[in-house]
N, C-alpha and C positions, 0 to 999 in steps of 0.2 A: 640377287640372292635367291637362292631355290628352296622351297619348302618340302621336306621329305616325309610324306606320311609313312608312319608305317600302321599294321593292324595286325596282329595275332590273334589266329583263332585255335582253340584245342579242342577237338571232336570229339567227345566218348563215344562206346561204340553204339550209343541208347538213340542217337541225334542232340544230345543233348549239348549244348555249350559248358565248359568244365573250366571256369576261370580261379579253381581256388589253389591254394597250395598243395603240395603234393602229400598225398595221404591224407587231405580233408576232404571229407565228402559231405560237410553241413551235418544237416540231422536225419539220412538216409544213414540205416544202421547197418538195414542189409537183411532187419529181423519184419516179418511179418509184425500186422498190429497187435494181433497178440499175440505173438512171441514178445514185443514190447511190454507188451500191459502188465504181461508174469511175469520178467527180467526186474521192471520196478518194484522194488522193496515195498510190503504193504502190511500194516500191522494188524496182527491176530488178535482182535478183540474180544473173542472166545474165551483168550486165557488170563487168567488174574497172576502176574508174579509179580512183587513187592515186597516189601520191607516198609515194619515201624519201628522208630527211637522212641524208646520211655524214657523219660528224666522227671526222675522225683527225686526231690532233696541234692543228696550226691551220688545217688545212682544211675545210672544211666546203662541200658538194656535194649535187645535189639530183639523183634519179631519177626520170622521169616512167613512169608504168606503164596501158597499155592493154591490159585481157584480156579473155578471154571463157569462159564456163565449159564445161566439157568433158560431154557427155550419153553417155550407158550405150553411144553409137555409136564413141564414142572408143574406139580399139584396145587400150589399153593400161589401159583403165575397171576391169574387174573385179580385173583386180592391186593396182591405186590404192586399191579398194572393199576389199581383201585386208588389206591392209596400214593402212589408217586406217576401221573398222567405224563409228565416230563421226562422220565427217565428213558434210559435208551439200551440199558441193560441191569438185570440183576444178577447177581454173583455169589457162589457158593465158596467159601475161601475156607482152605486149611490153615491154622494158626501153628508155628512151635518158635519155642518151648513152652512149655504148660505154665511156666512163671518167670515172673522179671519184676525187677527191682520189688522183690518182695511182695508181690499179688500174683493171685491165680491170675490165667488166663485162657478164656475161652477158646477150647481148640476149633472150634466150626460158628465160624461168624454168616451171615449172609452180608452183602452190600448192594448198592444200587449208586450210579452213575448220571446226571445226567447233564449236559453238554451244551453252548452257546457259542454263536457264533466268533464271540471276540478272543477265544482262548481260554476261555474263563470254563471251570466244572464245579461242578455240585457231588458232594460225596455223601450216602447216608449207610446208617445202620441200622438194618431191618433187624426185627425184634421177635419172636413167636414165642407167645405169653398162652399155654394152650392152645385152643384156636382162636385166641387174635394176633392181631400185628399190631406193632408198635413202631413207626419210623419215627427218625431223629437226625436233623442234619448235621454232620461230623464238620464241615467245613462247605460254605456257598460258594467261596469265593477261589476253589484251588483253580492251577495253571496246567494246562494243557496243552503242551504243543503237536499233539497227532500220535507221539509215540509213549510218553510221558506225563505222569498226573501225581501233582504233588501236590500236597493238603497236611494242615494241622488242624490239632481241636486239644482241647483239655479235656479230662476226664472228671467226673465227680464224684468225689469219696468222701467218709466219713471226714478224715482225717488230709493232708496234704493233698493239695489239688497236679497229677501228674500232665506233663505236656507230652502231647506225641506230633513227631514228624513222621510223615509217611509217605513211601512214593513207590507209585504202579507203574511197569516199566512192561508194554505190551511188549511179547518177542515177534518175530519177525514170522509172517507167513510162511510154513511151507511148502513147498514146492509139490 
């Protein structure tokens, strides 16, 4: 009995040995590394877009929210920095509409974020009472997965206590 070896070899034209299927080239893209690094989708944490749910009683009402994050140039930055050492940004957010389920609603809130390892966010509402600040955590415990932050808290009124859902949806850097 005769044993037939055989061996195939495919050259590319680099010297390299090229044993994958046709049209795979592994994870040579062809892009520099940073043509890479920009190609990767990477979230703009500069900007605040979200939405809250009011539900009070049987109403139920939605907040549309456009912000922008506040840099060390903001007046009132190092107090903010004073008061929340944890946080990883503060936030200037536009609120509309003016009212839901029956209460005003503050068109220019500030917020502040800040972030742990395991997924987990801290959401607050900074306060400017003259010149103080007043922070309050809206929620310790929201979820964060790198692009998304969703948090509740109740609200405290005279009268019926309203629930909100809220979630910060960073859009995508661009280009």
């Amino acid at each position: 009995m005769q044993l037939l070896s055989l061996t195939l070899f495919a050259c590319a034209g680099s010297g390299t040995l090229d044993i994958g299927p046709p049209g795979d080239k592994g994870d040579d893209t062809g892009l520099t590394e940073e043509e890479e690094e920009q190609a990767d989708p990477t979230p703009d944490y500069s900007r605040w877009v979200g939405t809250r749910d009011v539900f009070l009683g049987d109403c139920e009402g939605r907040l549309n929210e456009e912000g922008t994050r506040m840099d060390a140039d903001w007046e009132h930055y190092d107090l903010a920095e004073s008061w929340c050492l944890e946080c990883a940004g503060f936030y200037r957010v536009e609120v509309s509409p003016d009212r839901v389920c029956n209460m005003d609603v503050t068109s220019t809130v500030y917020r502040a974020i800040s972030y742990d390892e395991d997924g987990d966010a801290a959401i607050y509402n900074l306060d400017l009472d003259g010149d103080r600040w007043a922070i309050e955590a809206l929620d310790e415990h929201a979820s964060f997965d790198g692009w998304n932050l969703e948090y509740d808290y109740d609200i405290r009124t005279w009268g019926e206590d309203p629930w909100v859902e809220g979630r910060i949806e960073f859009p995508q850097v661009s280009p």
